[in-house]
N, C-alpha and C positions, 0 to 999 in steps of 0.2 A: 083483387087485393085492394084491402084501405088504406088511405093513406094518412087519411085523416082530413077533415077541414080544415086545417089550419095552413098557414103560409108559410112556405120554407124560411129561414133566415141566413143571410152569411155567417158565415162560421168564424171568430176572430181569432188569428193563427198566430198572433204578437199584441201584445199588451202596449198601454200606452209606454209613451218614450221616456226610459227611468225611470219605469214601474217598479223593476229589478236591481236598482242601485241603490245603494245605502249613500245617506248623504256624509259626505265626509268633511269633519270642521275645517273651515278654513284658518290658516296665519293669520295671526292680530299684525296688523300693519300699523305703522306711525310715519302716515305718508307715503311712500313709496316703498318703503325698506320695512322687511321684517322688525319686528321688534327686539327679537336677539341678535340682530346685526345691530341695533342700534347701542345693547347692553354690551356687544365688544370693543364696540368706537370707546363708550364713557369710562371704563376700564381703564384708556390711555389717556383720557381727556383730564387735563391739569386742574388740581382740587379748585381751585378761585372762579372756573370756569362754569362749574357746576351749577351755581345757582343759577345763572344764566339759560344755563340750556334748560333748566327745569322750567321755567319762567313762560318755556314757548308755548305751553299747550296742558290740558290736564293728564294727556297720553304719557308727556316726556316729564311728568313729573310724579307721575309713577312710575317710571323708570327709573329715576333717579335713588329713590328706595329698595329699588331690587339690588336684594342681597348679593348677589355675583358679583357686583358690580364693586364692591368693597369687600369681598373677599379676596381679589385680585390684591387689594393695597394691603391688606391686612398680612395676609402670608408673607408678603416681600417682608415685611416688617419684619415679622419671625420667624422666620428663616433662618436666620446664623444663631439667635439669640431666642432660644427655647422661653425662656422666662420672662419673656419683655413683658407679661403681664405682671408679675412680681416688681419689676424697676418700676413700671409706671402707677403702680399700687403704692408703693415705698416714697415717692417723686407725690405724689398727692397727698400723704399722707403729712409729709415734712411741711409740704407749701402751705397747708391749711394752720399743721401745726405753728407755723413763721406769721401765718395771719391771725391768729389767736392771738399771739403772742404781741403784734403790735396791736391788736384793740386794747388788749390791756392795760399797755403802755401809754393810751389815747387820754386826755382827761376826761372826768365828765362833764356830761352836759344833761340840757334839762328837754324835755320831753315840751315839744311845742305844737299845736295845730296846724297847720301849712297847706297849703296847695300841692306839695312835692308827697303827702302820703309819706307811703313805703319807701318809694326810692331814697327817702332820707338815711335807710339802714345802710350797713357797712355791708359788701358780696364778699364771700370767698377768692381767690384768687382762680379756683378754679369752676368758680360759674360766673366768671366778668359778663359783661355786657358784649354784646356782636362786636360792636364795632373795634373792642379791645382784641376779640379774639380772628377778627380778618373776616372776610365776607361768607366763607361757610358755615358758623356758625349760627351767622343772622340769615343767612338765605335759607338753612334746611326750618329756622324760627318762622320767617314771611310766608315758606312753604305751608308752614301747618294750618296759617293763618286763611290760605286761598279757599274758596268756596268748592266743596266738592261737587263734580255733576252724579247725579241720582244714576246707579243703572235701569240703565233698558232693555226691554226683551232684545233686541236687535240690535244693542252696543256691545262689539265682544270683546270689550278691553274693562278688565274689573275696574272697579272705583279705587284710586290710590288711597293706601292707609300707609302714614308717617309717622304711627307708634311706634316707636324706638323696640320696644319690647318686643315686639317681632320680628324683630330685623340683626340678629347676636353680633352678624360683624360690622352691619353699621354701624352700632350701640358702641361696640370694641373700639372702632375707626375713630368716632367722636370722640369720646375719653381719651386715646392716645394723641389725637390731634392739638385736643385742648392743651393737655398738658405738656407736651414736645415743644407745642408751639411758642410757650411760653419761654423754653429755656434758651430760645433762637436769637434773644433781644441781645445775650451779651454777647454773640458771636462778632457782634462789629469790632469789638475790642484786640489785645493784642491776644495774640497765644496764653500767656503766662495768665492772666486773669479769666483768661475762658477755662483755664481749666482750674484756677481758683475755686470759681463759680460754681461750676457745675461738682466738683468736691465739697462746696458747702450745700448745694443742694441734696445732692446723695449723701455726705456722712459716713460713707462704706469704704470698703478695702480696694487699690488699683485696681482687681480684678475684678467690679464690682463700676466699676469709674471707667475701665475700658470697655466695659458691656455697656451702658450710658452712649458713649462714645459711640462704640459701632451703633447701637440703634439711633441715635440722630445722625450718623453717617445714612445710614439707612432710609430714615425719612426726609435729606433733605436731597434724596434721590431724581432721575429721571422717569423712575418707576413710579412714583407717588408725586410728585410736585405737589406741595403741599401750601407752598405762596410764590408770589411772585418772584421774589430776587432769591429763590432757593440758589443757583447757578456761584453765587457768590458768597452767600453765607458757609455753601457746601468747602469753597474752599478756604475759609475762614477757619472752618473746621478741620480740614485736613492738616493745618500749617499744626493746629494743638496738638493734633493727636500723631503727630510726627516727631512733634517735641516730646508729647507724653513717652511713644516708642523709644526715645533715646535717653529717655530715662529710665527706663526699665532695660536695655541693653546695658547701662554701668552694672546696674544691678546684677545683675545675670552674672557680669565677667566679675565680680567681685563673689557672686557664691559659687560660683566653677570655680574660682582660686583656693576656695576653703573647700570646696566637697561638699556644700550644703545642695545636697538635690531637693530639700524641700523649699528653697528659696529660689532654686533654679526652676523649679517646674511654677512656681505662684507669676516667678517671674515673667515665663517662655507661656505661661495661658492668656496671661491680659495681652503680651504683645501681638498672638493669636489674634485676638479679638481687635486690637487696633490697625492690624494687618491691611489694605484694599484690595488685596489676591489680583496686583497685579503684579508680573517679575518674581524673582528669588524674594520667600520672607527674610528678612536682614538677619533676625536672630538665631535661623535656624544655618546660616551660610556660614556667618562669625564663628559658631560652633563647632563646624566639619576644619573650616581653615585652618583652627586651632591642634586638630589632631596631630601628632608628628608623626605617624604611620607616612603621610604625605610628604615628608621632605625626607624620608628614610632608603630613599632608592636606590641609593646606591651600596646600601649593605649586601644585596643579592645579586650573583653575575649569573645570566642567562647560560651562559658558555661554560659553565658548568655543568650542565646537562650534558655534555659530549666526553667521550673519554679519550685515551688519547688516539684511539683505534677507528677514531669517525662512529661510534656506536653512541646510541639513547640510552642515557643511563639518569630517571629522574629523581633521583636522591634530592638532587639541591632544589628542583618546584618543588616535592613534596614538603620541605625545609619552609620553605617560601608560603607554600599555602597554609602551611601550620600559624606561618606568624600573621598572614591575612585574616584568617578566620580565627585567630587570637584578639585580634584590632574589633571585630565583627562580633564577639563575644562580650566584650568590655564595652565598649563603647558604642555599639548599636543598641547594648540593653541598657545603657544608661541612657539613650536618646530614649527609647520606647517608656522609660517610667517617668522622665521631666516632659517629654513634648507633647501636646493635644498630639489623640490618635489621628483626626483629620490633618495633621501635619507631614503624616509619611518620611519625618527625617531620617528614619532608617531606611525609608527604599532611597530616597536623597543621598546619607551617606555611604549606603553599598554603588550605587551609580554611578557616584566621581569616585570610590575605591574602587571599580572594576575597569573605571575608564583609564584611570592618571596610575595608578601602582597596576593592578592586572596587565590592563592591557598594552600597555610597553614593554611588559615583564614580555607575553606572550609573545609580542610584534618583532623583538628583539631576538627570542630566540628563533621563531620561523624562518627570519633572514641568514640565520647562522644554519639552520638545517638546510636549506635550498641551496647553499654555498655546496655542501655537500651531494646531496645524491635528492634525486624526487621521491625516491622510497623510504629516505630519512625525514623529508619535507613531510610526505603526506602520514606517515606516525606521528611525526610530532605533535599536527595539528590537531589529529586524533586523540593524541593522549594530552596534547595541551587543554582540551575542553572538557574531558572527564576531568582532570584535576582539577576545573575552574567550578565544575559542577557541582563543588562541595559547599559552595560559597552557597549554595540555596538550602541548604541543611541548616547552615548556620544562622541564614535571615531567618528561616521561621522559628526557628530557636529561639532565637533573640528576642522575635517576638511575642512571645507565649508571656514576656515581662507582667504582660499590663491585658487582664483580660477582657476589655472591651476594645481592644485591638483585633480587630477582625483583619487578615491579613490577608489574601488569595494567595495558593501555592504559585498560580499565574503570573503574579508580580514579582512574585523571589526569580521566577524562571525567567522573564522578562529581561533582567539584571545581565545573566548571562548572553543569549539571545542578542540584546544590541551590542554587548561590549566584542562579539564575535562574527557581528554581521560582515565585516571590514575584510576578513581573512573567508568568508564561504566562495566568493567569485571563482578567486584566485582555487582555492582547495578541493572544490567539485570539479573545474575545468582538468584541473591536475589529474584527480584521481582518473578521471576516463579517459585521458591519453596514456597514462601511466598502466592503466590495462588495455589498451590497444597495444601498446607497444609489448607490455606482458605475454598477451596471451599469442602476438604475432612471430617473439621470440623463440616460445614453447614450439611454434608448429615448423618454424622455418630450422628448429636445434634435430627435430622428427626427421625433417626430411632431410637432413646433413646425413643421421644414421644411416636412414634406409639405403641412400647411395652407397653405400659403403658393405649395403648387404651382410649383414651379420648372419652367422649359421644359427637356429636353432631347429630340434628336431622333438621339442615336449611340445604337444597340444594340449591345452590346461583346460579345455573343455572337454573335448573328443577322447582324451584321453583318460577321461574319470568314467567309470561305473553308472554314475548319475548325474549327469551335466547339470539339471535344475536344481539338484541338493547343491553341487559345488556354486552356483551361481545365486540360489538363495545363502548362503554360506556369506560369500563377498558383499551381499547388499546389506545384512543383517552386519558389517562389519562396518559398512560403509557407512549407514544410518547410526553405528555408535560415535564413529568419529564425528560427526558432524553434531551430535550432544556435548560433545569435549564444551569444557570452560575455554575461553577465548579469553588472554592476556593483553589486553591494550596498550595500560600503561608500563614500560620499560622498567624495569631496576635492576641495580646490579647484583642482587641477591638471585633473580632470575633469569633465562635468558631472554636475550631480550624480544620480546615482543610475542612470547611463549607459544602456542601455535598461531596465532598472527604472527607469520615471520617475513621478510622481503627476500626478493633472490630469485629467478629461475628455480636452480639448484636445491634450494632450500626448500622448495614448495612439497618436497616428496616428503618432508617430516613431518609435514601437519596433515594431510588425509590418506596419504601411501603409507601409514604404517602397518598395512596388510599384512599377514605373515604370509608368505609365497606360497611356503608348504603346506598351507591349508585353503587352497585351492585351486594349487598349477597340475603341473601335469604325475603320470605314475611315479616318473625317476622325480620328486621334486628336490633331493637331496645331490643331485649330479653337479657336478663342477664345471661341467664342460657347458652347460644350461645355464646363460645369464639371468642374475634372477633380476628382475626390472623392477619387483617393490620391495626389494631388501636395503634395507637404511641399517646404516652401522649407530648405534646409542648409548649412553653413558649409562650408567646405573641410576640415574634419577631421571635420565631422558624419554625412558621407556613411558610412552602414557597409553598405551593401548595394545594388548594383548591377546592375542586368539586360542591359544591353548598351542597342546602339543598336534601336533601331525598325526600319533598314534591315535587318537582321541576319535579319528575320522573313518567312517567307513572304508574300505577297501578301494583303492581305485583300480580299475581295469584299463590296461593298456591297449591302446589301437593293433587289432591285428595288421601283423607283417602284407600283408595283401593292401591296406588302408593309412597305414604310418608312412609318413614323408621316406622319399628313400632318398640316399646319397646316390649322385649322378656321376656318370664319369663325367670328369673334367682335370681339367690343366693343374688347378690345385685341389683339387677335391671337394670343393665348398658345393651346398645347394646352389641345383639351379631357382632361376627366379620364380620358377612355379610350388616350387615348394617352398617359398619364403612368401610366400602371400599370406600367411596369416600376421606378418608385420607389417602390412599394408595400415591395419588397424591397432592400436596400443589402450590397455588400460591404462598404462604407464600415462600417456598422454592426455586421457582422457582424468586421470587424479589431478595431476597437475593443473590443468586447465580449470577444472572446477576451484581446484584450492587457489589460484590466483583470483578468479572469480571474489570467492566466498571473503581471502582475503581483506578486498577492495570492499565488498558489501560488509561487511561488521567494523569498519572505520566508519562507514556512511550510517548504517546502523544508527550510530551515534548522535546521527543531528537530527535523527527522523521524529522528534518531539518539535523539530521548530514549525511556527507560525509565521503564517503570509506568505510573502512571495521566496522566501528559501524553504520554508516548508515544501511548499510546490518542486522547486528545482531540486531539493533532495530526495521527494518523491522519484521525481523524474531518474533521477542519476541511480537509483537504485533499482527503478526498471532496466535502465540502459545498460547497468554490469550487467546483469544475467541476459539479456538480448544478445549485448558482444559476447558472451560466451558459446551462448546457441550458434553464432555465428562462426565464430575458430571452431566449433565441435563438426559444424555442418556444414559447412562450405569447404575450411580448409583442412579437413580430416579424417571426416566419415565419405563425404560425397568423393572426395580426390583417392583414397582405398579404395571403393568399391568399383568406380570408375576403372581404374588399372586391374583390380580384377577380373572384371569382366574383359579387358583387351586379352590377359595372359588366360582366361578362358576360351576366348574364341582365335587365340593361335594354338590350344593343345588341337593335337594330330596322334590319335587310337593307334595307327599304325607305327609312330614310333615308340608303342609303348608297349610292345609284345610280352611283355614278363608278367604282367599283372591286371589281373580285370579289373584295378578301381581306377576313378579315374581323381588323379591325382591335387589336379586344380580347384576341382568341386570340393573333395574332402576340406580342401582347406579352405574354401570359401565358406563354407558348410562353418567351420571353427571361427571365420570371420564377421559368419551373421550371428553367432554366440554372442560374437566380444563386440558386435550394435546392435543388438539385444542388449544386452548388460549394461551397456554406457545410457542408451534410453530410460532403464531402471533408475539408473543411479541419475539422470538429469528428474526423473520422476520424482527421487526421493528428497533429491537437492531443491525441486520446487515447492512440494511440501513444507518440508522442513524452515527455510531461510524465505521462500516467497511469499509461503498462501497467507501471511499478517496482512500485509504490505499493497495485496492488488485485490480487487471483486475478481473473482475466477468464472464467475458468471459474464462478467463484460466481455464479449464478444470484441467488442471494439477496441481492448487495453494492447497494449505493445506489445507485450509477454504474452498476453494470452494468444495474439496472432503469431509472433515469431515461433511462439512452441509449438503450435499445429504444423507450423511450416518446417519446421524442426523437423517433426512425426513422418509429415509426408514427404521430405526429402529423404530421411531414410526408408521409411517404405518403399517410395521408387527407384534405392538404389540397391534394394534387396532383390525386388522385384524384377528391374531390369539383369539383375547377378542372375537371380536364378530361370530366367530365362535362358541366356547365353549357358549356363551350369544343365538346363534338361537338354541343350541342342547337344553341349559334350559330351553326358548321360547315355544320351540312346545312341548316340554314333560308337559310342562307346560300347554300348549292348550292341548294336548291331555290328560292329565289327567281329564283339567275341563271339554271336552266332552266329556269322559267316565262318570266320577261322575254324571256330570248330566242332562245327558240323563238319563231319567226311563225307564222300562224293556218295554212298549208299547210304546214306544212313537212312534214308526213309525208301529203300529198292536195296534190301537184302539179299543173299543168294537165297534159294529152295532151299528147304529143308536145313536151314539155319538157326541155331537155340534163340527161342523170344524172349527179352528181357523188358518187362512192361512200364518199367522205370524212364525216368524222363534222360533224354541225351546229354552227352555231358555236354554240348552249346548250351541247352534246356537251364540244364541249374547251373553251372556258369552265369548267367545270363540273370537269373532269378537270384543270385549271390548276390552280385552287383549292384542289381537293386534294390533290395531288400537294407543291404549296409550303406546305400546311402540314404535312402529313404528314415532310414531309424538314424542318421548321423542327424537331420534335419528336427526332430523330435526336439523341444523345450526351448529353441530358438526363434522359432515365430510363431506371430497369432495361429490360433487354427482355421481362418479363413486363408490365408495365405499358403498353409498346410495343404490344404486341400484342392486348392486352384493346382498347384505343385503335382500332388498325386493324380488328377486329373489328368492334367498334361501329360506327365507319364505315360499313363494306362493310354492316353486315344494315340501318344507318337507308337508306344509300343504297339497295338493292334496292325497301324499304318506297317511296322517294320516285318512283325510276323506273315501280315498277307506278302509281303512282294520277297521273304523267303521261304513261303511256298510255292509261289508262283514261279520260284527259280531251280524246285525239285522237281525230280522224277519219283512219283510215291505209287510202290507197290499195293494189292491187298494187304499182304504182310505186314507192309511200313504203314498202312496207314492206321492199325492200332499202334504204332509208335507215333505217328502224327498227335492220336488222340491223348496219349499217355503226354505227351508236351502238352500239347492243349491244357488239359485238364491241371497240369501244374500251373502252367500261368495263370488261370482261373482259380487257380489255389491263391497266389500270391496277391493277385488283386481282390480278392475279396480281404485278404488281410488287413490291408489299407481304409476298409470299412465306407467306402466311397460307390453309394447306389448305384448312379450314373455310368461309372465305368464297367460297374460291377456286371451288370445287365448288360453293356456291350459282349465282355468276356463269356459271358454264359449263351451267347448268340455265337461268340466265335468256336466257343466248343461242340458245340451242335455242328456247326461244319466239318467235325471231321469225321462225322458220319458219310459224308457222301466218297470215301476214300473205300471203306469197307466192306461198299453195297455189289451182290455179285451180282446180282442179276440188272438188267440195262435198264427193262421197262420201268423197275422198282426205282432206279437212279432217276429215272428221268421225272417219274412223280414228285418226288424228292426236290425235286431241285424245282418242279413248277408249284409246288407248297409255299407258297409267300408267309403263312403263318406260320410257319417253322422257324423263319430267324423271328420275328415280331418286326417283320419290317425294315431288321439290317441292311437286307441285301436282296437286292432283283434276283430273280432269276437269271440274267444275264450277265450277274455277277457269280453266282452259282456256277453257271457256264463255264466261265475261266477257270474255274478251283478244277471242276472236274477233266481238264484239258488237261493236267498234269497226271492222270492218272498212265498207268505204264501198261495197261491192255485200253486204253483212249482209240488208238485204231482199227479195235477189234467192234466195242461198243459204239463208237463214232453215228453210225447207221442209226441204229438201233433209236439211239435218245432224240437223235432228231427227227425220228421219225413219228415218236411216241411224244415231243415236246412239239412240234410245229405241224406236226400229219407230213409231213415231206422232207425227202434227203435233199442235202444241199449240192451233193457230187450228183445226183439225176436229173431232181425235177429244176438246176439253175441251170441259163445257158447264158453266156458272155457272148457276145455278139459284140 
């Protein structure tokens, strides 16, 4: 191969060093420092200074001309005073005009040759000589005059250009300076001739005079310093335009005497203008002081609000806010059409009216409800702040006067907001003890009853046709009550506090107005049957109506086998096993939510405030529904089911010979109905009143943990019920197919009729559980369903083998074995549950080996492992077939044909 003559070369694998960079311009520097560091220094650096620093270098004297640098002075200038180009237009115009005027008045003279030139002419006043006008104007003149340096390739600072005409707000700066500067001479003087002065200089109207004003206030600022002894002149000036202001205050109170708002407002704009925005503006204070709404407080007594029965009856605030927001009408739209809009004297005068008449008004009366009762306290405050909340109606009202009043809804609401900051501590602490102690009432009044064991014997679940229709029924009732309008504020036209009501007692009027008989039990019209949501109503009290009773499907009543029975006893009353479904109350569980709901649509109310009671109202309106999860699950649901399951794991099958059901279950069964239904309605209650108020996604919110915790305290005291409920179950079934079964029942006599039908233990037994099984149906998940049915089927298996293991089974009996079999395998397959189902169809196959005659055939049989699918050994086969009643006949036979060897030959014991 060639390679070639030539000589290899290295190969270059990198380019020279910032081959591959783009060169990037450097910062023009002025010495050390940036040159826009240097433009925000000059910015503050005092105008007389200026020539000076220009002076250092040709760098900083191109600085000096950059425009930024005198837009900083220029904006201060114009800032309050939009038209300071106009006054100082007007202000040049007069001065020239005054200098006219005296050339003319000059005599003449004759026209000489001289050494002096031109400067012999007369100048305008406003193009004097430098030295007249202070050193900026001759420094930025010496500036033009300096030699510029040429640019260079490699100088990166342009060459300074000090043509005014490129520079608009230095151009602007110089023309205002010139001429400002000028009017500063008579400042030495007293008050009364400066503003002579500067009135013959303008020629215009006070309003016009006080603009003048503010802008030499303006320039003879710390913003601008514009000469040296500004610091002094500035207050030269203040003494004027103090005097000027209190001249225009006569003014003012002399056209509010007469009603001239258009002399009120010429007057209330210049004082504007002559204002220093520092403190109260004086004109807009004198005005408010003036209202007599303000010394009128004692036309209204707070204690009028009460009747003489300690009840909220707001007639006399609503009195009261009519004549506020009468004062608010009149006199806040008279401020909004005389005062500059940047004055706010109407958020001013709603302020000290919310502070000095409101809020005494309010402070006054909350002390007088706290005397009374905390449930009268906390209405009060409630409806004291909706009334107050009119007052934001009225501010913006007021001010739609004057349509360059732009006004934020924010600012009217503000108004209210502080004047009510004073009463939130006290009012949110309140409300949450005041449902502690509510909702701890409620539960401690529950368990007073239940001691006392009241009879009932209607199951308002169990006892309907369709438990989920009756229980969609109650929620669909429940969800309406909680649309009802809610009454806050009191009057005596209504009652008070209209479904916001206080009370234990009371709370069943505002969301128990369920009608009974439209979703309790069969007899729901029995007398003997306390109805617990029957509230007695006026003709106007009625606010919620469910229809008639007929209106509803049919209910079906609990068979006699399943309905609570009367027990003997002493006085005839239920025993406690059949009073377990008042372990659990709707009754309790209404109430609890309406004291809840109560406490949240008072709170409700602030839930618009900002900042730090924003937050705490937040909070508090988490914290009611948390405390109620709490009274609902800890001291109600968890403390029922608890006791349930004790008075389930003391029932005893034996003493209950009359009846296959098993009496505790049933009624647990009706108790996990009524938490089911309380879950619903905590479901709909959190919908409905919460899901505004929290992210339901936060995982981390108070509510959204306490309800899961909620969820899974009931789950686990369902879960632990109906554990204890399947041990009573099958003890239950296994009793009734011990009892009754008869000692033949599977070893008939010979030549006895075959009836192929299952034993009565068989459907006994199958009764049993089939009626509770379906009692359980629409009360819980169907995960929980099914773990339930589950259980069942594997105890039931467990109980069938060890009562056959405790018969003697014929040929004969043992197609009765199979005929049981085969129903049980019936029932469980009912329950639609795979798992068990396949067990049961394993256990029915076993009762083949009951009706095999021949031995060899049994013993195949029984060493077939794929016969059950793996049930059961052979050695469990073994046992089944040791119950047979010719066993000592076959005995040989199978073991001989299952192991090749008899166990009575080929063993020996030694």
């Amino acid at each position: 191969m060639d390679f070639g003559s030539g000589i290899l070369q290295p190969v270059k694998l990198y380019g020279p060093p910032g081959a591959g960079r783009r060169l990037q311009p450097r910062a023009s520097l002025v010495g050390r420092f940036p040159s826009n560091v240097h433009t925000q220094i000059l910015a503050y650096v005092a105008v007389p200074d200026v020539p000076a620093y220009a002076r250092c270098s040709h760098a900083t004297s191109a600085l000096v001309h950059d425009d930024e640098v005198w837009q900083h002075r220029y904006s201060h200038l114009s800032l309050d005073v939009p038209d300071v180009d106009n006054i100082v237009a007007t202000l040049e115009a007069n001065a020239n005009s005054q200098a006219a005027q005296r050339r003319n008045v000059l005599p003449p003279t004759i026209s000489v040759d001289d050494d002096f030139g031109d400067f012999a002419t007369g100048m305008d006043v406003v193009t004097a000589a430098p030295d007249e006008m202070g050193d900026f104007v001759g420094g930025f003149d010496a500036l033009s005059m300096i030699p510029q340096r040429k640019s260079t390739a490699n100088s990166l600072l342009p060459p300074p250009t000090p043509t005014f005409a490129r520079h608009p707000f230095l151009t602007k700066y110089v023309r205002m300076h010139t001429v400002l500067r000028t009017l500063t001479r008579c400042l030495t003087s007293p008050a009364h001739i400066i503003l002579s002065t500067l009135s013959s200089a303008l020629a215009s109207t006070p309003l016009e005079e006080a603009k003048l004003l503010r802008v030499l206030s303006l320039f003879l600022s710390p913003f601008v310093q514009p000469i040296r002894a500004w610091a002094s002149l500035y207050t030269s000036l203040r003494s004027a335009m103090d005097r000027f202001d209190a001249t225009l205050l006569a003014a003012f109170d002399v056209a509010d005497e007469k009603g001239n708002e258009y002399e009120m407002k010429q007057a209330a704009e210049a004082s504007w203008q002559v204002w220093d925005r520092n403190g109260e503006w004086e004109m807009g204070k004198v005005w408010m002081e003036k209202r007599e709404i303000f010394y009128k407080q004692g036309t209204w007594n707070p204690d009028e609000n009460f009747t003489k029965d300690n009840k909220l009856a707001f007639d006399a605030m609503d009195i009261f806010m009519r004549a506020v927001i009468s004062s608010i009408d009149e006199h806040g739209a008279r401020a909004v059409r005389i005062f500059p809009p940047d004055s706010l004297v109407l958020l001013l005068f709603a302020h000290r009216l919310a502070s000095e008449v409101v809020g005494d008004y309010v402070a006054s009366l909350l002390v007088q409800a706290r005397e009374i009762s905390s449930s009268v306290l906390l209405t009060a405050t409630a409806a004291s702040f909706r009334e107050c909340w009119k007052l934001v109606d009225a501010i913006l009202l007021a001010s739609q006067q004057r349509p360059d009043l732009d006004l934020p809804k924010t600012k009217a609401e503000d108004v209210i907001f502080q004047m009510f900051e004073v009463n939130m501590d006290d009012y949110l602490d309140e409300e949450v003890e005041t449902l502690k102690r509510s909702l701890e009432s409620i539960c401690r009044s529950w368990d007073r009853d239940y001691a006392k064991n009241p009879a009932s014997e209607t199951a308002r679940f169990l006892g309907s046709q369709n438990p989920d229709q009756v229980k969609r029924n109650l929620i669909s009732s429940f969800t309406d009550v909680l649309l009802l309008p809610v009454t806050i504020v009191p009057m005596t036209a209504a009652a008070v506090g209209g479904v916001i009501m206080t009370g234990g007692t009371a709370a069943v009027q505002g969301l128990a107005m369920l009608n009974p008989t439209r979703w309790g039990g069969a007899n729901g019209t029995d007398p003997d049957v306390p109805h617990g949501y029957e509230t007695q109503f006026s003709e106007n009290g009625q606010v919620h109506d469910l229809g008639d009773p007929e209106d509803d499907e049919e209910d079906l009543q609990i068979p006699s086998s399943t309905k609570p029975r009367m027990v003997p006893g002493q006085n005839g009353t239920l025993s406690a096993s059949n009073n377990m479904d008042l372990l659990l109350s709707l009754d309790v569980a209404l109430e609890l939510i309406h004291a809840a709901r109560e406490g949240l649509k008072r709170v409700e109310i602030f839930a618009a405030y900002p900042g730090h009671y924003g937050h705490r109202v937040r909070d508090t309106i988490e914290e009611t529904f948390v405390l109620l999860l709490q009274a609902l699950g800890d001291r109600h649901i968890s403390t029922g089911f608890t006791k349930a399951t004790e008075q389930m794991n003391a029932y005893r099958p034996s003493e209950h010979e009359g009846t296959t059901s098993v009496a505790p279950l049933v009624q647990f069964f009706e108790l996990v109905h009524i938490g089911d239904t309380i879950q619903s309605m905590i479901q709909v209650y959190f919908d409905k009143e919460l899901g505004s108020h929290i992210d339901r996604t936060d995982f981390f919110n108070a509510v959204v943990r306490e309800k899961k915790r909620f969820e899974n305290t009931l789950d686990d005291a369902v879960a632990g019920g109906l554990n204890a409920g399947t041990d009573v179950l099958m003890s239950q079934v296994e009793h009734v197919i011990l009892v009754s079964t008869k000692p033949r029942e599977y070893y008939p006599p010979e030549n006895s009729p075959m009836d192929l039908g299952p034993t009565e233990g068989c459907s006994k037994a199958i009764k049993c559980l089939e009626m509770h099984c379906k009692l359980l149906k629409g009360s819980t998940s169907k995960e929980v369903l099914e773990v339930f049915y589950q259980e069942v089927g594997i105890r039931l298996i467990v109980i069938l083998q060890k009562h056959l293991k405790r018969q003697i089974i014929s040929q004969q009996g043992g197609f009765q074995v199979i005929a049981d079999l085969n129903a049980y395998h019936g029932f469980i397959s009912s329950l639609k549950v795979s798992s068990i189902t396949n067990d049961f169809s394993h256990l029915k196959m076993l009762g083949h080996v009951f009706v095999v005659e021949d031995a060899k055939d049994l013993a195949q049989i029984v060493r077939d492992v794929t016969r059950y699918g793996g049930a059961y050994r052979p050695e469990d086969i073994y046992e089944f077939i040791q119950r047979r009643s010719d066993w000592k006949v076959i005995e040989k036979t199978v073991d001989k044909t299952m192991y090749n060897l008899s166990f009575k030959e080929d063993c020996i014991i030694v």
